[in-house]
C-alpha positions in Angstrom: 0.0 0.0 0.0 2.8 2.6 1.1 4.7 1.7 -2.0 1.9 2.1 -4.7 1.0 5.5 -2.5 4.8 6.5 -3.2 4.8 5.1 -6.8 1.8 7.5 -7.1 3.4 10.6 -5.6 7.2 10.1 -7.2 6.7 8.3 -10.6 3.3 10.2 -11.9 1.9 9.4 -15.2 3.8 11.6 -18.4 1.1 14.4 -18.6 1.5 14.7 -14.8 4.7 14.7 -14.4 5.4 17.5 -16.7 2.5 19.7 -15.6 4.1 19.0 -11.7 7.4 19.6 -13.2 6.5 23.0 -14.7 4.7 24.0 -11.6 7.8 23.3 -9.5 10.3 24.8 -12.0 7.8 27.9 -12.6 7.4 28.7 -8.7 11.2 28.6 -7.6 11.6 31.2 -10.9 9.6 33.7 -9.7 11.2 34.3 -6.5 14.1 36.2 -8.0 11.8 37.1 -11.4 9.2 39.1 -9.1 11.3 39.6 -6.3 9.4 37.8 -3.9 10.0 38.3 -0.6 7.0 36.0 1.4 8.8 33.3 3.4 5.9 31.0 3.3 6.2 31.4 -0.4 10.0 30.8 -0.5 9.6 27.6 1.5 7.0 26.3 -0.2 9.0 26.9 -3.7 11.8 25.3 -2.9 9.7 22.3 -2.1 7.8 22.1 -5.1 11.5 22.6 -7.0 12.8 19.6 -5.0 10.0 18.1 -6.0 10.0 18.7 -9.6 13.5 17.5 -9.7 12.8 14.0 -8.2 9.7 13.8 -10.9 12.1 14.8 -13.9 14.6 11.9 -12.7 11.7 9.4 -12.4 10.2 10.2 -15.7 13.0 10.0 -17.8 11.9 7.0 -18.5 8.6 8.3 -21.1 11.7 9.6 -22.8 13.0 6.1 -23.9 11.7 5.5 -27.5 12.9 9.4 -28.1 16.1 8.5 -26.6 16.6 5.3 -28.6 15.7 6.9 -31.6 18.4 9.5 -31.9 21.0 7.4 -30.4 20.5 4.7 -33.5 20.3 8.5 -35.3 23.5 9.5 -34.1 25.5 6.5 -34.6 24.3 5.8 -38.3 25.1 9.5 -39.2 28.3 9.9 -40.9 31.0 11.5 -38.5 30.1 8.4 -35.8 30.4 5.8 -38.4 34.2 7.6 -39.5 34.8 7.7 -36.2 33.8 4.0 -35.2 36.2 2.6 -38.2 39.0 3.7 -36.0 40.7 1.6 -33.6 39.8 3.9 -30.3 36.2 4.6 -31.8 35.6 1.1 -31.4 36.6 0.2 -28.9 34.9 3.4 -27.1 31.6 2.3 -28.5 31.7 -1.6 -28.0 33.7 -1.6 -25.0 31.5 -0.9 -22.0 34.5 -0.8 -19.5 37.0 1.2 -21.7 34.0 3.6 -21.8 33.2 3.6 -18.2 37.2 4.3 -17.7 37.0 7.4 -20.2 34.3 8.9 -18.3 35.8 8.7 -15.3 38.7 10.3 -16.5 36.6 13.1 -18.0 34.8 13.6 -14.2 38.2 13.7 -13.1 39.4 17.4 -15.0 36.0 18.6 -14.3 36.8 18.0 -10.6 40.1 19.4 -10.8 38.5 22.8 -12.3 35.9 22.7 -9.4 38.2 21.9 -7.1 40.7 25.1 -8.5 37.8 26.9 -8.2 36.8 26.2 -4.7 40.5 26.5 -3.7 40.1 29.7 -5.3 36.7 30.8 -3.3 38.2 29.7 -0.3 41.3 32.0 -0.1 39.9 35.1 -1.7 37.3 35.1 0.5 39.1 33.4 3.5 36.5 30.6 3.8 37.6 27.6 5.8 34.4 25.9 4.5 34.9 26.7 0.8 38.5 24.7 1.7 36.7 22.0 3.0 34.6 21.6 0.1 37.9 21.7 -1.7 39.4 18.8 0.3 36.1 16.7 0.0 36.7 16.8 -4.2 40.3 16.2 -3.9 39.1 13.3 -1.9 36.3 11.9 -5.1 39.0 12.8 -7.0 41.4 10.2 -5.4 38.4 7.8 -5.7 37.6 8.3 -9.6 41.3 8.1 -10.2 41.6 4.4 -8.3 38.7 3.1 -9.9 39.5 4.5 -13.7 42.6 2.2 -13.4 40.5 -0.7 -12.2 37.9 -0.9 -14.8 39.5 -3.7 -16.9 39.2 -5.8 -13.2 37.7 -9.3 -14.6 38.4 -10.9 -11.4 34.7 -10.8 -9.5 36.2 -11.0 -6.0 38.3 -8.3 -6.6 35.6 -5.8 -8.5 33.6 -6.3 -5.2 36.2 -5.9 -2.6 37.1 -2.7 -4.6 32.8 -2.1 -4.6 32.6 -2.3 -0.6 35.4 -0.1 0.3 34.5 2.9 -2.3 31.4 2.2 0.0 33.4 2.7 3.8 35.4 5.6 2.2 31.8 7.0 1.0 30.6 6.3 4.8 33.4 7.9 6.0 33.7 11.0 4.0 30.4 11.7 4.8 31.4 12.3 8.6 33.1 15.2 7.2 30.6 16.3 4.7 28.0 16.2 7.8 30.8 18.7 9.9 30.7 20.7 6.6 27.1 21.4 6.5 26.4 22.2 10.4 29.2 24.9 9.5 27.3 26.3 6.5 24.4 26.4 8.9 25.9 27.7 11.7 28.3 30.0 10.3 25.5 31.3 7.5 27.5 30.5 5.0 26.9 30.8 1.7 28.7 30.1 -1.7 28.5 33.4 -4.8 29.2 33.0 -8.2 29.4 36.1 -10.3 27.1 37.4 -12.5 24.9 34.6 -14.9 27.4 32.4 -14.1 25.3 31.2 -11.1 22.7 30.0 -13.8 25.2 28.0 -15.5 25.9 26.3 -12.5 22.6 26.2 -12.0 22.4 24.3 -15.5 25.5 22.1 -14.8 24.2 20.8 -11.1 20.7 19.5 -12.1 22.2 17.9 -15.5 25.2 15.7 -13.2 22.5 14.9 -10.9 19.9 13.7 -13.0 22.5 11.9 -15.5 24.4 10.5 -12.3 20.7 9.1 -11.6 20.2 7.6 -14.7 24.2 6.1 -14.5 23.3 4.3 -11.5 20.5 2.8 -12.9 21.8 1.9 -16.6 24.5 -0.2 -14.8 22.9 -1.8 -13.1 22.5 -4.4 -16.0 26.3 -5.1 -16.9 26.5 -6.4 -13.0 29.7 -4.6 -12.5 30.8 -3.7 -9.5 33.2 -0.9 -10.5 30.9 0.5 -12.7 28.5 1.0 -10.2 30.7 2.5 -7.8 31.9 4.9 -10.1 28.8 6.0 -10.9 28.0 6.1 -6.8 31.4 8.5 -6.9 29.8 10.7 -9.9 26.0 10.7 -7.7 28.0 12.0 -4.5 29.7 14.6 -6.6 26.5 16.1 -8.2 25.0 15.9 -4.9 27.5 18.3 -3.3 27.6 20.4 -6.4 23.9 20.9 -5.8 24.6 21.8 -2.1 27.1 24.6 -3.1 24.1 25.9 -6.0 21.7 25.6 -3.2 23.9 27.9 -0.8 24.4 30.2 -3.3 20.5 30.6 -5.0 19.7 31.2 -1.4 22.6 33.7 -0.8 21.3 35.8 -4.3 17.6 35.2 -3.7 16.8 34.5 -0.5 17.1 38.4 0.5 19.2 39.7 3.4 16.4 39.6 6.1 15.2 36.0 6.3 18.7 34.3 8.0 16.6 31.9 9.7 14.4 31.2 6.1 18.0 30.1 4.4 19.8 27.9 7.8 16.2 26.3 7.1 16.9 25.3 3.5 20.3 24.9 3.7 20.1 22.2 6.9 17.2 20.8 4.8 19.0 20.1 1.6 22.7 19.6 3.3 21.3 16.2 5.5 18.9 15.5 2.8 22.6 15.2 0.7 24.0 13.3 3.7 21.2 10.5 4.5 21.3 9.9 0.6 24.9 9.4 0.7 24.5 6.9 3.9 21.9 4.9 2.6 24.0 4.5 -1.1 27.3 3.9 1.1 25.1 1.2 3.6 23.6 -0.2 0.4 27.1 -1.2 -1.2 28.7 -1.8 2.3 26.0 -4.9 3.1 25.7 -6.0 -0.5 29.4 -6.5 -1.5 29.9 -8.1 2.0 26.8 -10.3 1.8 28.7 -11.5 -2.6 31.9 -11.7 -0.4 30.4 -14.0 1.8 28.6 -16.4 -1.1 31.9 -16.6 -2.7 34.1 -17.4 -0.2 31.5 -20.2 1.0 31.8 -21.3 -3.1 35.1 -21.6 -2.8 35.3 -23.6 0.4 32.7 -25.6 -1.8 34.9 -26.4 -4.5 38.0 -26.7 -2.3 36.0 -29.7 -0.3 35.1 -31.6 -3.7 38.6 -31.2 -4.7 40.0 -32.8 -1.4 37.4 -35.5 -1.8 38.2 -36.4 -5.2 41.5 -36.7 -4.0 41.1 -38.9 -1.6 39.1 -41.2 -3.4 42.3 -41.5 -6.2 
């Protein structure tokens, strides 16, 4: 019963969804369009935006023939099929692994340029929390770079050992990324990008968090352990990045005399952040322990018949 109710609320039908969607995106607008400066309002925009963000994940999936149509588009037009004839275009395109490892690489400059740029923030401004935020990248950085050289792993044991401790670091990062956020809080902190550039990052933090979403999902059917870690890595990423946009939107928008409106949000989307983080980092934690477990006891298996068989020569 709950989970139909929630299936109801979180996954509506198309036409729904993108009226909902609208209505969300439409209402967190007009706060810095109109200059609106109700509280209630403001809280009950950025819930209906929060909202129409979980919707637009969740119904990515009416998108699918559209999607599968211009992908078998795009790799039947020209430049694709020149570029598939090469020896590195192949592989890229029929190799999920060698693909998985190219995109890890690619999150890896983009989180050396955020990470410059919160290094940046933090000194010009003096900001120990902007530094923090730097050190928490440098950390998913370290992370994407460890498992961008394990993606050719074909040993199962292995990919899941690898699996369970991106998993404890996760857990464990998070401590820190929970001390982070009770600073923002406390401290009223807040993160400012100049200019339109704050709608470009505006841009950039709702597209890695819904196509981090869609990852997750998507490799879930190659049953690779790596894989899905790294796309774990690129969710906890896009989720911090939103955290930073949310400080900031908040800073710009929020107006100087509602303090209390913004430690609201900001405490509200910063352990949001963090219980999504501990459940992913529990999730991977239990399950690679629980494969762990079924392969050692498969091994112990085979070892047994082997010392039987033995024997019995």
């Amino acid at each position: 019963m709950l989970k139909t109710a929630l299936k109801r609320i979180f996954n509506p039908p198309p036409l729904q969804t993108l009226i909902l969607a609208a209505i969300g995106y439409a209402a967190v607008l007009a706060v810095p369009i109109f200059k609106i400066e109700l509280p209630a309002y403001r809280y009950i925009a950025y819930l209906l935006s929060a909202y129409a963000l979980v919707i637009t994940v969740t119904g990515l999936k009416y998108l699918g023939p559209a999607f599968a149509s211009f992908k078998r588009r795009f790799l039947e037009s020209r430049p694709i099929k020149k570029l598939r004839s090469t020896k590195i275009g192949e592989r890229y395109f029929n190799d999920v692994r060698f693909r998985a490892g190219v995109a890890l690489y690619f999150g890896l400059a983009v989180n050396v340029c955020y990470i410059a740029l919160k290094l940046w923030a933090g000194i010009k401004y003096r900001s120990a929390w902007f530094c923090s935020l730097a050190v928490y990248y440098v950390l998913l950085a370290l992370m994407r770079l460890l498992l961008a050289g394990k993606t050719s792993l074909n040993e199962r044991s292995a990919e899941v050992r690898l699996y369970r401790a991106c998993g404890i670091i996760l857990l464990l990062m998070n401590q820190a990324l929970a001390g982070i956020v009770i600073f923002i809080v406390h401290q009223d902190r807040a993160f400012d990008y100049p200019g339109n550039l704050i709608y470009a990052m505006a841009f950039y933090s709702f597209y890695a968090v819904i196509t981090a979403s869609v990852g997750i999902v998507r490799t879930r059917r190659h049953q690779s352990p790596v894989l899905s870690a790294a796309k774990a890595v690129n969710l906890v990423a896009a989720l911090v990045s939103l955290l930073s946009l949310t400080t900031a939107l908040l800073a710009r928008f929020g107006g100087n005399d509602a303090p209390e409106f913004r430690k609201a949000m900001t405490a509200s989307v910063g352990g949001g952040v963090c219980t999504v983080v501990i459940v992913m980092a529990a999730y991977m934690i239990i399950r690679s322990t629980g494969e762990l477990k079924g392969i050692g006891k498969a091994a112990e298996k085979t070892a047994d018949n082997t010392r039987v068989k033995s024997s019995r020569q």
